[in-house]
gemmi code that builds the backbone of each chain (N, CA, C; Angstrom):
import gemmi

chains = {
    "A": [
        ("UNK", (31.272, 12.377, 60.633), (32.289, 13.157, 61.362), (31.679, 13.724, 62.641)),
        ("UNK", (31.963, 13.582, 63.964), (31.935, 14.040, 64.826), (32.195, 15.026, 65.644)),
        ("UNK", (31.282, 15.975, 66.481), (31.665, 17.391, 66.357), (32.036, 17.184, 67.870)),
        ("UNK", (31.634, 15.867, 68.887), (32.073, 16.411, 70.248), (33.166, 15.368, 70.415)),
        ("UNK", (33.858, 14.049, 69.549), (34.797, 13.335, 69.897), (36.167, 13.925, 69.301)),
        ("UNK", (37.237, 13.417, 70.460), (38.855, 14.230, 70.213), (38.902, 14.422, 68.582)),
        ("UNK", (39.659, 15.530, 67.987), (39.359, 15.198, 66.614), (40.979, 14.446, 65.702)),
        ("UNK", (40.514, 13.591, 64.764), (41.664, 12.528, 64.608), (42.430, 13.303, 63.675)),
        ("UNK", (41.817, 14.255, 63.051), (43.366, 14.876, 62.121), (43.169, 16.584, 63.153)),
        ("UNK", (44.746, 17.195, 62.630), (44.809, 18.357, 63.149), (43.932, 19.189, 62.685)),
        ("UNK", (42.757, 19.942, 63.155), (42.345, 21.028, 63.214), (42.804, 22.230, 61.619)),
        ("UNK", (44.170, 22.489, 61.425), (44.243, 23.140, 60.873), (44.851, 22.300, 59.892)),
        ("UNK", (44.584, 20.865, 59.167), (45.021, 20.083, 57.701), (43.615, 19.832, 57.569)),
        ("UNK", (42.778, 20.074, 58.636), (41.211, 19.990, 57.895), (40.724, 21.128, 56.793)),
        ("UNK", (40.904, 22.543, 57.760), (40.680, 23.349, 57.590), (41.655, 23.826, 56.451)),
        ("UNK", (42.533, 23.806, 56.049), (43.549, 23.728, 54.726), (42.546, 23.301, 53.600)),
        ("UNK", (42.116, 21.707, 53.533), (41.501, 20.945, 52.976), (40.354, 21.747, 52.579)),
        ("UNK", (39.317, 22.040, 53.499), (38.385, 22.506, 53.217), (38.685, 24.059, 52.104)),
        ("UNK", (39.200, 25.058, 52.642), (39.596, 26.086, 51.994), (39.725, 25.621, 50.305)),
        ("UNK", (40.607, 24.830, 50.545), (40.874, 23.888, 49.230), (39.939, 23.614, 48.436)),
        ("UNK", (39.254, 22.938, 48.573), (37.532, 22.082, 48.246), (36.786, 23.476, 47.940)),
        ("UNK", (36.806, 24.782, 48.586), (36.031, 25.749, 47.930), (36.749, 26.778, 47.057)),
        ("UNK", (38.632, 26.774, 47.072), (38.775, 27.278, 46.102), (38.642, 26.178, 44.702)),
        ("UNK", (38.571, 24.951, 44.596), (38.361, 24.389, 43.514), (36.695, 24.051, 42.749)),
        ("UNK", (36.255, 24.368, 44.138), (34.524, 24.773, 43.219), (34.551, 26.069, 42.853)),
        ("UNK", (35.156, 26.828, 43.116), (34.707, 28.080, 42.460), (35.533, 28.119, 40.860)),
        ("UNK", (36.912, 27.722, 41.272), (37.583, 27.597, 39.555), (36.351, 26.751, 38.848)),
        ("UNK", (35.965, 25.421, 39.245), (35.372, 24.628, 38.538), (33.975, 25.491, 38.030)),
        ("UNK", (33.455, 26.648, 38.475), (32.204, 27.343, 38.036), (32.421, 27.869, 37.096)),
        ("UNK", (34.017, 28.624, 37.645), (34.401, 29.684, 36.068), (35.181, 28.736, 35.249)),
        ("UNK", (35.498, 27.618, 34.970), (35.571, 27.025, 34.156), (34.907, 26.552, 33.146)),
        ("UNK", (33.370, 26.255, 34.124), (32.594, 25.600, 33.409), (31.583, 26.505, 32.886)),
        ("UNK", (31.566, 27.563, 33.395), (30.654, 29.054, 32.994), (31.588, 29.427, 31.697)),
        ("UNK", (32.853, 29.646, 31.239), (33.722, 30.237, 30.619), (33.196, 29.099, 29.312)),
        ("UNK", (33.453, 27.628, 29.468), (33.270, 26.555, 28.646), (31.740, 26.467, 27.818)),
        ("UNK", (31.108, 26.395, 28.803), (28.962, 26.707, 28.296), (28.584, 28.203, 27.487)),
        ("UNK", (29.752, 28.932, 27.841), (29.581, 30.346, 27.021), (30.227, 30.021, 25.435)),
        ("UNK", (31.302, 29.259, 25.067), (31.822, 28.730, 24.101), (30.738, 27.677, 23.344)),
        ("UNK", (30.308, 26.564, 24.284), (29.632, 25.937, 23.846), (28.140, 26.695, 23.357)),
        ("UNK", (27.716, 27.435, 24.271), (26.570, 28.468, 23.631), (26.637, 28.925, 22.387)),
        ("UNK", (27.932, 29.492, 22.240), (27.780, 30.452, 21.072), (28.135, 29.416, 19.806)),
        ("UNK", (28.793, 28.158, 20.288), (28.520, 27.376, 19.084), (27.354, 26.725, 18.414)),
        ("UNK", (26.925, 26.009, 19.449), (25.904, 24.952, 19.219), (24.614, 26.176, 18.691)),
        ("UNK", (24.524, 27.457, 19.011), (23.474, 28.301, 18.419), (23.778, 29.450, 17.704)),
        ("UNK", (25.161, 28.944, 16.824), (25.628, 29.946, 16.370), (24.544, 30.534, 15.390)),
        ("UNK", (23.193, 30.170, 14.657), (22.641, 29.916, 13.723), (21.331, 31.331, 14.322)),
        ("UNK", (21.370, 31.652, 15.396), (20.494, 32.504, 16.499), (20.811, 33.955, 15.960)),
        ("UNK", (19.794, 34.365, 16.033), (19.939, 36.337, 16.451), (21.089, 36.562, 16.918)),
        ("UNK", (20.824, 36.259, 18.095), (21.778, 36.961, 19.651), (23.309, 36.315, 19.324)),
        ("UNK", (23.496, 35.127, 18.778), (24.890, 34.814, 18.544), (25.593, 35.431, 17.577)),
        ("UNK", (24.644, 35.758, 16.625), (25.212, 36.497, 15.220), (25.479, 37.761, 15.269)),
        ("UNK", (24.620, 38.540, 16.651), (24.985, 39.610, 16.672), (26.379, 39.636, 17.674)),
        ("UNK", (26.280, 39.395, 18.350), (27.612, 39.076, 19.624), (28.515, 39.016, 18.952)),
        ("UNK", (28.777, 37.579, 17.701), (29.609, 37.921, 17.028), (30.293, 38.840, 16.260)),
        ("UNK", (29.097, 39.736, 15.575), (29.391, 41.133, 15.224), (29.858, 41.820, 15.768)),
        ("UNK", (29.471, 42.048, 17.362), (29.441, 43.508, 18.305), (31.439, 42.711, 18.686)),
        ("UNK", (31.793, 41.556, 18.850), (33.003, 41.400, 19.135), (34.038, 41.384, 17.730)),
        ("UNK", (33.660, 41.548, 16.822), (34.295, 41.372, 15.656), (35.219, 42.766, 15.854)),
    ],
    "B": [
        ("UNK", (11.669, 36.540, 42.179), (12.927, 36.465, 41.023), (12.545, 35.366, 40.261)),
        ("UNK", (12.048, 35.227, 38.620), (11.958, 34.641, 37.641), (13.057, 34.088, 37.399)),
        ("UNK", (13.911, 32.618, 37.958), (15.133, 32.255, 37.595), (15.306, 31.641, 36.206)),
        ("UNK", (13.949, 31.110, 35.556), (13.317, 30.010, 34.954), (14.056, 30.871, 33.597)),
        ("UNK", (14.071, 32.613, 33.534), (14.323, 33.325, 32.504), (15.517, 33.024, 32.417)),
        ("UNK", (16.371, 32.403, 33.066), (17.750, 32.146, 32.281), (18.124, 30.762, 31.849)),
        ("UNK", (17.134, 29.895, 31.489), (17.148, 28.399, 31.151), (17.235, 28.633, 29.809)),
        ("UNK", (17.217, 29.889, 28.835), (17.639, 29.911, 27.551), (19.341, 30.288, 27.434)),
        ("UNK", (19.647, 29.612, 26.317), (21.111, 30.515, 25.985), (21.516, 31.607, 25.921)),
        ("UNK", (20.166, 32.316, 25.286), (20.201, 34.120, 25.099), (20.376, 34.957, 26.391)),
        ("UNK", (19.820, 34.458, 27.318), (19.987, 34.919, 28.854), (20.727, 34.739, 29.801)),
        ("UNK", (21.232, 33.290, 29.747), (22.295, 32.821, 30.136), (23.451, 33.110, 30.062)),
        ("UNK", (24.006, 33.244, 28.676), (24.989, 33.812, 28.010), (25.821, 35.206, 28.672)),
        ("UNK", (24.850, 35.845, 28.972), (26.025, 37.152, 29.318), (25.642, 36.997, 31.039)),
        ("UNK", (24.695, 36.490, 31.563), (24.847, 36.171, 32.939), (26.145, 35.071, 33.328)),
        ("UNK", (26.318, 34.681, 32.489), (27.693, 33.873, 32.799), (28.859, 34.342, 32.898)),
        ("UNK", (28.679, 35.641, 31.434), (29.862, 36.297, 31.415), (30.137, 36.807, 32.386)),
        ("UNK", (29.490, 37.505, 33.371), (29.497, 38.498, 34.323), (29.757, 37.655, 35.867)),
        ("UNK", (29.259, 36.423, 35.557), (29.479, 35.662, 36.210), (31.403, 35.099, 36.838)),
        ("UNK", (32.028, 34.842, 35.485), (33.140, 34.193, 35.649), (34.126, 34.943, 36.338)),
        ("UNK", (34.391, 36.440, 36.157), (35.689, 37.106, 36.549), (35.615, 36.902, 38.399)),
        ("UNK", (34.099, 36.805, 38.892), (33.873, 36.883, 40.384), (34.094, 35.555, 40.760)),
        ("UNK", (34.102, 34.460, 40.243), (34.230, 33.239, 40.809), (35.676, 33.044, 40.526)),
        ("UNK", (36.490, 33.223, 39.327), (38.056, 33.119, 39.036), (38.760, 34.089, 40.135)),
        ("UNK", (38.579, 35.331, 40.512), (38.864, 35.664, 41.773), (39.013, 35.244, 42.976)),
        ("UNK", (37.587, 34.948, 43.395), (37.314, 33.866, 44.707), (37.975, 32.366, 44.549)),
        ("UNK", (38.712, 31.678, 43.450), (39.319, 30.711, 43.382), (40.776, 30.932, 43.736)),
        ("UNK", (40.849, 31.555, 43.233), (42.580, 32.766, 43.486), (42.408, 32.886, 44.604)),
        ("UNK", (41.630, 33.655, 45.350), (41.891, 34.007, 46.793), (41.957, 32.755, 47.657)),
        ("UNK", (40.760, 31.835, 47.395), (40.648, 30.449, 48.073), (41.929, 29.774, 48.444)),
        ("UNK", (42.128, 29.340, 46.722), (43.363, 28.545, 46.605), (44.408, 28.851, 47.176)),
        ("UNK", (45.126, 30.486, 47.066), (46.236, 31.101, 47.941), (45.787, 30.647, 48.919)),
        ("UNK", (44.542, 31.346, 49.751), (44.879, 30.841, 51.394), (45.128, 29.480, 51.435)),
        ("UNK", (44.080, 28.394, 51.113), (44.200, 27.371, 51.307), (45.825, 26.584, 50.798)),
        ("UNK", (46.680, 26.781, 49.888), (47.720, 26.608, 49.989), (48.785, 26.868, 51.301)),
        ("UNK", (48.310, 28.781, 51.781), (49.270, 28.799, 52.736), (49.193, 28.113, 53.873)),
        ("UNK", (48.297, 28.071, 54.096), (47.469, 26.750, 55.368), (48.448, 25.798, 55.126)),
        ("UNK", (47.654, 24.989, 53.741), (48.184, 23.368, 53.664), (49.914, 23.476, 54.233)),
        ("UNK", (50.721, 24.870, 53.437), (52.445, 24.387, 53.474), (52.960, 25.455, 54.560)),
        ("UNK", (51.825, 26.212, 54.955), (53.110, 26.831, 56.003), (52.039, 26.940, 57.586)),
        ("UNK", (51.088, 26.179, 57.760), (49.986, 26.597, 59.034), (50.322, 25.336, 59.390)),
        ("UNK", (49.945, 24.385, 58.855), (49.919, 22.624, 59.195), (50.682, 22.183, 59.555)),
        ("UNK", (50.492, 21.666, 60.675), (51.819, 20.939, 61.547), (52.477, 19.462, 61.175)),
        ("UNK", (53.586, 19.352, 61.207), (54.573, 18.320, 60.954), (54.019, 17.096, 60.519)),
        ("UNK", (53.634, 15.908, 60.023), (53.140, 15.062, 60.661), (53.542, 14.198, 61.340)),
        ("UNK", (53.234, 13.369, 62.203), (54.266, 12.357, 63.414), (54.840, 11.405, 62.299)),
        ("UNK", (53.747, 11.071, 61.518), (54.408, 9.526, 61.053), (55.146, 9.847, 59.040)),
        ("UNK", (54.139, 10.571, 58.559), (54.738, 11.238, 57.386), (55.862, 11.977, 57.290)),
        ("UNK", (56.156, 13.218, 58.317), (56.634, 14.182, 58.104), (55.758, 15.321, 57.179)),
        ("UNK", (56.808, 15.807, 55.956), (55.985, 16.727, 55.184), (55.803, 16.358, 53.974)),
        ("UNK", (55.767, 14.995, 53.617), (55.226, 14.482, 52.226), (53.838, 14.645, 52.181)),
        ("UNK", (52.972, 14.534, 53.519), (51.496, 14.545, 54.081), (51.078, 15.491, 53.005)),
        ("UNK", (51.559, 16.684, 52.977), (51.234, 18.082, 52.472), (50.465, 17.730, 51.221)),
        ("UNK", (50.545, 17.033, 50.374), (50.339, 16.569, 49.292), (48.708, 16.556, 48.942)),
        ("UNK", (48.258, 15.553, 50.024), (47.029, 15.949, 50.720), (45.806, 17.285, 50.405)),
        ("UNK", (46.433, 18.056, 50.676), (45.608, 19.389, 50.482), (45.641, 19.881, 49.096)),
        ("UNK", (45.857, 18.926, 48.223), (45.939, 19.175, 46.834), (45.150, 18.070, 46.073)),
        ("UNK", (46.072, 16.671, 46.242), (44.948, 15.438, 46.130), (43.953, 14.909, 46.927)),
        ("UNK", (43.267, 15.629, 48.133), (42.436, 15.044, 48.599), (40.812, 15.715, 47.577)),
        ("UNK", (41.195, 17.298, 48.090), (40.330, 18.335, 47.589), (40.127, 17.973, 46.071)),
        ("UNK", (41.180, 17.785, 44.847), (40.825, 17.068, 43.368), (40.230, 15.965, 43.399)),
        ("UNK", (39.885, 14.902, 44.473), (39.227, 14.146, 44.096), (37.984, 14.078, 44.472)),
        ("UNK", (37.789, 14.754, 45.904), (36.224, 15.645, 46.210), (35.456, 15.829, 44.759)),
        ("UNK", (36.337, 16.931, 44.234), (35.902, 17.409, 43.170), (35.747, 16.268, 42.250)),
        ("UNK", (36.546, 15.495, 41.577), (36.533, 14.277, 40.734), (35.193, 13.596, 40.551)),
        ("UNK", (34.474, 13.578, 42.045), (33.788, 12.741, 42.102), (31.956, 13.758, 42.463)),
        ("UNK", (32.013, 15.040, 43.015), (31.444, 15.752, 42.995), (30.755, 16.155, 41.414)),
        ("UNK", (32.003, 16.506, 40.988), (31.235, 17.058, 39.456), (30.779, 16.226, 38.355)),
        ("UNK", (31.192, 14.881, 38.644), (30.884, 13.559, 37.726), (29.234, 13.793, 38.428)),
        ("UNK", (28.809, 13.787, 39.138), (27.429, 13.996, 39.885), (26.944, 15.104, 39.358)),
        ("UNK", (27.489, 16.425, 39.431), (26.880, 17.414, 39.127), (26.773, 17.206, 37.348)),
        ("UNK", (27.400, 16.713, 37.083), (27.229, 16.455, 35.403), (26.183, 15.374, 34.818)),
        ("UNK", (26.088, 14.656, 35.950), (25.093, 13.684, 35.695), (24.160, 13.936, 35.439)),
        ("UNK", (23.729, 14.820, 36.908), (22.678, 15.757, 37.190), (22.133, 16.582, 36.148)),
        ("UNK", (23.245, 17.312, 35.262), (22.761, 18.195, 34.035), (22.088, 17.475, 32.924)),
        ("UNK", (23.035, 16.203, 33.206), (22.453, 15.870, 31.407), (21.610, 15.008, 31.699)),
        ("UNK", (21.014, 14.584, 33.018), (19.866, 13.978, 33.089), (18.165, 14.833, 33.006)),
        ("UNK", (19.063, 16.205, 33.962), (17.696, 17.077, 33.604), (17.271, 17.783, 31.902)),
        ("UNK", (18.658, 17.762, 31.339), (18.647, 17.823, 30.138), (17.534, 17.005, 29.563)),
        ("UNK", (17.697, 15.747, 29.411), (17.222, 14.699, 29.226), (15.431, 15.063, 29.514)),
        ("UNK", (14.691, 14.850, 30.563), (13.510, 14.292, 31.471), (13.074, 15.792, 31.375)),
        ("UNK", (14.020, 16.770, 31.204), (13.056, 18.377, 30.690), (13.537, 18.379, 28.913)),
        ("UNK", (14.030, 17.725, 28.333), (14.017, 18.759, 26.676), (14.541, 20.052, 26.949)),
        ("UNK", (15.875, 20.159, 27.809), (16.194, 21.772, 27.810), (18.113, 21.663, 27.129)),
        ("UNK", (17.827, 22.991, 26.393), (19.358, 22.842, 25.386), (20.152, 22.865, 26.729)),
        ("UNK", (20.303, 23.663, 27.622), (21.170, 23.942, 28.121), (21.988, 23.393, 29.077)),
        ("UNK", (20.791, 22.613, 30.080), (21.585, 21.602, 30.640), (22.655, 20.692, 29.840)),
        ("UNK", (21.983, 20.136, 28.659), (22.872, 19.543, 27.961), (24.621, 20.156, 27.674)),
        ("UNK", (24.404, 21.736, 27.556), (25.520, 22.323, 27.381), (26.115, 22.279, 28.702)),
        ("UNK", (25.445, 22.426, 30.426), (26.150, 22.558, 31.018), (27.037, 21.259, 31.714)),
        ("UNK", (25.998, 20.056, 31.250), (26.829, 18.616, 31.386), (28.574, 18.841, 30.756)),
        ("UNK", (27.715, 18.865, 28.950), (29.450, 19.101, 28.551), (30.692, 19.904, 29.108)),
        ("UNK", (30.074, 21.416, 30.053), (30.949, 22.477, 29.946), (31.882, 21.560, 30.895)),
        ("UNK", (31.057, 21.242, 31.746), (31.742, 20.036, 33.201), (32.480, 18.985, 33.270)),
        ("UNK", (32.009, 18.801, 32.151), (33.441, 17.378, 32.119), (34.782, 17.872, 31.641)),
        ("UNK", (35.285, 18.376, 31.010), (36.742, 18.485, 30.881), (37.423, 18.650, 32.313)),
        ("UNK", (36.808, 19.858, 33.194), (37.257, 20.060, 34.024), (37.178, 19.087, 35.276)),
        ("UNK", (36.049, 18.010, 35.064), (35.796, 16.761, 36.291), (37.082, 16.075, 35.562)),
        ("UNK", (37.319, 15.738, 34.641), (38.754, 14.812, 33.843), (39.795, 15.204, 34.374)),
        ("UNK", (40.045, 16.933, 34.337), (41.194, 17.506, 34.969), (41.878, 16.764, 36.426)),
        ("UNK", (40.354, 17.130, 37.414), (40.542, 17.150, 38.750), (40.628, 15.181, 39.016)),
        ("UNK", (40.438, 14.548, 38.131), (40.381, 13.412, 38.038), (41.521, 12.850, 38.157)),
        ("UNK", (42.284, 13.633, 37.556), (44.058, 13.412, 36.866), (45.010, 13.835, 37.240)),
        ("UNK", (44.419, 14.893, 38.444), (45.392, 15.673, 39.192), (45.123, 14.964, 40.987)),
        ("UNK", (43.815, 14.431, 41.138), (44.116, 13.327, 42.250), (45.087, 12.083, 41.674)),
        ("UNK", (44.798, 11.495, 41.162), (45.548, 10.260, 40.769), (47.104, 10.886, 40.425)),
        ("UNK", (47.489, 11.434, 39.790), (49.140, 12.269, 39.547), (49.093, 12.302, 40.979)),
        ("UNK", (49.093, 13.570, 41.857), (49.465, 13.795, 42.960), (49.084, 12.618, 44.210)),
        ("UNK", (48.202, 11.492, 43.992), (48.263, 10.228, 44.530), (49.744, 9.348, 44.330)),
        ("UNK", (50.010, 9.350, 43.595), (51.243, 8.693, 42.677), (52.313, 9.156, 43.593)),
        ("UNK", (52.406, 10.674, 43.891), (53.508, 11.656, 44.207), (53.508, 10.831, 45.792)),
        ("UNK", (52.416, 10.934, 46.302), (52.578, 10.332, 47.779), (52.279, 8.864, 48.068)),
        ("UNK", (52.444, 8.375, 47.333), (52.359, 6.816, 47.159), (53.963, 6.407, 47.600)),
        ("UNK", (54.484, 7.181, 46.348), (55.800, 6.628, 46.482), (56.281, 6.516, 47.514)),
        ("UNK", (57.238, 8.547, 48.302), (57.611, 7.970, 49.356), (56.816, 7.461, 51.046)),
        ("UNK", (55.471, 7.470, 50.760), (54.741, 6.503, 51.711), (54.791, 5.273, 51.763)),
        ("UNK", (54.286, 4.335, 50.549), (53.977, 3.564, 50.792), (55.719, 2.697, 49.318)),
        ("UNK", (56.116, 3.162, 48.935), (57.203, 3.035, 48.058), (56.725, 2.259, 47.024)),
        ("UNK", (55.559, 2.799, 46.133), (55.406, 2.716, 44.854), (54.322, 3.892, 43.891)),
        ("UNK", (54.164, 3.842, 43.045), (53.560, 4.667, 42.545), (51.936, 4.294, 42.324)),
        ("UNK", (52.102, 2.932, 41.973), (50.633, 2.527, 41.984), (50.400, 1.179, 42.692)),
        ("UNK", (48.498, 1.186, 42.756), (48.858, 0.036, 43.131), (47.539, -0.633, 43.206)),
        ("UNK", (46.976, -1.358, 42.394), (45.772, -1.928, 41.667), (44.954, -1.925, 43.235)),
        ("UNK", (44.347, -1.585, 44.414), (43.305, -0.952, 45.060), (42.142, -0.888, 44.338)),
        ("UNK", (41.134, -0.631, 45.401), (39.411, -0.687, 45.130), (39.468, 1.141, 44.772)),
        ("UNK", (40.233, 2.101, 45.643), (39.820, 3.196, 45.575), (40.830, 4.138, 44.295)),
        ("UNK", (42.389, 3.504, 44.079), (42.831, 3.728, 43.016), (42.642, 3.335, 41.899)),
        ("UNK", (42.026, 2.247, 41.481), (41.585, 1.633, 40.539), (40.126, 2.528, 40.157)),
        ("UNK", (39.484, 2.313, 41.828), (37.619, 3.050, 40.694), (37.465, 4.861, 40.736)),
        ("UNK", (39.432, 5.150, 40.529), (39.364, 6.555, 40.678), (39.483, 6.522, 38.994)),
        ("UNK", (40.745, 5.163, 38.732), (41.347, 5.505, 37.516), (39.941, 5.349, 36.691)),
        ("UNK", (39.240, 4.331, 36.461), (37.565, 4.065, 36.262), (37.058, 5.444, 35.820)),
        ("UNK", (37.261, 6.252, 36.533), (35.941, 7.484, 36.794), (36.745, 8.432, 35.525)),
        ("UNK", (38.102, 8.408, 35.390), (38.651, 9.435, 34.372), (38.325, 8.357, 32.818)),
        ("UNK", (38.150, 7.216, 32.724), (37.946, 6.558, 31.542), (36.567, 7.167, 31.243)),
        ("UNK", (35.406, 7.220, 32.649), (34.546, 7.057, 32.663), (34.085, 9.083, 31.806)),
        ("UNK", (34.767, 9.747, 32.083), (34.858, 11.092, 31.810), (34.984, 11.158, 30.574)),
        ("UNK", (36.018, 10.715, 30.104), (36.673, 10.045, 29.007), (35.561, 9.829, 27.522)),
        ("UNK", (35.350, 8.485, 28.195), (34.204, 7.762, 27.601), (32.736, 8.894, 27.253)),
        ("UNK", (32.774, 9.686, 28.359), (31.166, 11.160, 27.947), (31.781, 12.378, 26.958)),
        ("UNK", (32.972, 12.827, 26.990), (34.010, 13.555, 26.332), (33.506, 12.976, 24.728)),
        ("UNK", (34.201, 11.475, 24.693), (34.236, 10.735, 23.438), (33.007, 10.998, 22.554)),
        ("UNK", (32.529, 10.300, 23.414), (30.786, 10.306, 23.071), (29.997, 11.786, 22.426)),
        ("UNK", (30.436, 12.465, 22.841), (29.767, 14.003, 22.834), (29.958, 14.081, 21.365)),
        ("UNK", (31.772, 13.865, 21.434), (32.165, 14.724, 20.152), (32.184, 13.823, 18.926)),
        ("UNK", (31.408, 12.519, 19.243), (31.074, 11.451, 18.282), (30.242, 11.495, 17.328)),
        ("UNK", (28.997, 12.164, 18.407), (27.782, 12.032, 17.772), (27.701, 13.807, 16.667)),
        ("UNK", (27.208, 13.465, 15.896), (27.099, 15.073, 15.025), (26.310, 15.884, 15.938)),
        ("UNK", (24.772, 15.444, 15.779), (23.697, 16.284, 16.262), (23.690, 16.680, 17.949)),
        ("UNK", (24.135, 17.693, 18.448), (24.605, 18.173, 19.487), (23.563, 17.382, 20.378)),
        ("UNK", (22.105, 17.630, 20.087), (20.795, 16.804, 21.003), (20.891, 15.516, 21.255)),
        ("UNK", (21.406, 14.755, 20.080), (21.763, 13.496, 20.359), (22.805, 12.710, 20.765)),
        ("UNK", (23.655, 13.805, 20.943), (24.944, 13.574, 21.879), (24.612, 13.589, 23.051)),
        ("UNK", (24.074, 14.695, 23.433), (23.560, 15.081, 25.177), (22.813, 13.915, 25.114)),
        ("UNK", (21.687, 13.362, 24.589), (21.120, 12.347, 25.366), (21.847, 11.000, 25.134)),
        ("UNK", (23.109, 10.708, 24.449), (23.536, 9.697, 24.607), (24.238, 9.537, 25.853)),
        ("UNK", (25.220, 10.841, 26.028), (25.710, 11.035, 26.991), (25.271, 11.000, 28.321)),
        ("UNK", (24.452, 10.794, 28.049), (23.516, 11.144, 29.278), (23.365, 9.544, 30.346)),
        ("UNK", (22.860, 8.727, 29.221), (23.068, 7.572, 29.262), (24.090, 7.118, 30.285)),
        ("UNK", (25.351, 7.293, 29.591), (26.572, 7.166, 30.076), (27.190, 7.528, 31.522)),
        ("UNK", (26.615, 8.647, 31.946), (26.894, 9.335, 32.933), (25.994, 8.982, 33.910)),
        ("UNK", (24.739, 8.541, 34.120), (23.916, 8.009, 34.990), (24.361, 6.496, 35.061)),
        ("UNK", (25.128, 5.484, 34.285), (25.509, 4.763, 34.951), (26.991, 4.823, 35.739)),
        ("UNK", (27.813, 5.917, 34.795), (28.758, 6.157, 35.656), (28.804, 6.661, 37.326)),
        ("UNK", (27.730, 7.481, 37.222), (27.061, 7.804, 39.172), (27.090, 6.570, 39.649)),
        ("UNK", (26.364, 5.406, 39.436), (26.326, 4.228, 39.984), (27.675, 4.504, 40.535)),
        ("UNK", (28.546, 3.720, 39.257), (30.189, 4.015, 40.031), (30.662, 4.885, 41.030)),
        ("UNK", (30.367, 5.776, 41.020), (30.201, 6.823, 41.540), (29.994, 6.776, 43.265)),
        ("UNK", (28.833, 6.329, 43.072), (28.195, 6.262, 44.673), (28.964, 5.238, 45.266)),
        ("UNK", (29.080, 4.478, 44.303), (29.681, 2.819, 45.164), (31.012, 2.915, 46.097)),
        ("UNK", (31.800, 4.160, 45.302), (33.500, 4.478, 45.546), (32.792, 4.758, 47.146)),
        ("UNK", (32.136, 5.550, 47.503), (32.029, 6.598, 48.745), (31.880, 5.925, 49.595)),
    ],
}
model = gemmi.Model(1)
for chain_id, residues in chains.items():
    chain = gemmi.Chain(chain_id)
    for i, (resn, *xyz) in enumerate(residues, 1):
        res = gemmi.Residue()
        res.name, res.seqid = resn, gemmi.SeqId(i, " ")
        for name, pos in zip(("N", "CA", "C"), xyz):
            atom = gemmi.Atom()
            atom.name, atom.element = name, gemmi.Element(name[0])
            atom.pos, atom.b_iso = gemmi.Position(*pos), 0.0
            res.add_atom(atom)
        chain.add_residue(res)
    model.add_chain(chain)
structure = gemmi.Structure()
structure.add_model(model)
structure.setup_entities()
């Protein structure tokens, strides 16, 4: 992409786009942060720290 | 800063928690602006009109589509070549949501297919090795929840997902 030739889409459907592209990495973090916290507390449910968590949320 | 201290679950765990409400925010805020942009800033288009709009929804899901199939690769390979639980967990956490954004380019592809080009699909190199990449999601999903032993899922999976990058790179 070129920063000094005419630019071929409008200025502001780039900039839409882009906005776009970083609100969907950030859902995709807390998605995947929200998901690895599930998967954490499963896959080590067998741990200290999970057994207690589970307690302290019980 | 010792980052290395949060490569366990025990540490990780509530750094995540604390983590999510600030990034689900900043997605909210993102997404609003970037919506009002896409449908009320963006000008007409000459040859579309305002079906174009579509765009700022399926272009950005498939960024992502093809971004996080990488970033997942990435996990469960370092998983892999380090022996660490967690990458393995953060491969898995990633794919549902790379499947999502997978499915929501191709749907909203469909949407502007039609009245563009007047069909919904249409066997292509780049619609075809999009549809590919959600089998391919698919196929690490499957796999995961196949295998019993969580370790030996991640490294099967793992497998899977480093040749899916191939695919991957080739689309770009």
């Amino acid at each position: 992409m070129s920063l000094t030739k005419a630019p071929t889409m409008a200025a502001t459907m780039l900039t839409g786009m882009v906005v776009m592209v970083f609100g969907f990495w950030f859902y995709s973090i807390a998605a995947a942060l929200m998901r690895a916290r599930c998967i954490m507390l499963e896959r080590e449910r067998a741990s200290e720290w999970a057994v207690e968590y589970a307690r302290g949320s019980a | 800063m010792n980052w290395f201290k949060y490569s366990s679950p025990q540490t990780f765990f509530p750094l995540a928690g604390k983590l999510v409400p600030w990034f689900g925010a900043l997605a909210l805020v993102a997404c609003v602006a970037g919506l009002y942009i896409g449908f009320f800033r963006a000008p007409t288009d000459a040859q579309q009109g305002e079906a174009y709009r579509i765009i700022f929804i399926h272009v950005p899901a498939a960024w992502m589509s093809m971004f996080l199939y990488l970033v997942m690769a990435f996990w469960a390979g370092w998983g892999l070549a380090f022996n660490t639980r967690l990458s393995g967990m953060m491969a898995s956490a990633i794919a549902p949501t790379g499947a999502l954004f997978t499915f929501v380019a191709l749907w909203t592809g469909s949407f502007w297919g039609k009245p563009t080009w007047g069909t919904w699909w249409v066997w292509d190199a780049r619609l075809t090795s999009e549809l590919i990449l959600l089998f391919l999601y698919f196929g690490f999903m499957a796999l995961q929840a196949a295998i019993d032993d969580p370790r030996r899922a991640d490294r099967s999976s793992t497998f899977r997902s480093s040749g899916g990058t191939r695919c991957t790179r080739a689309r770009r």
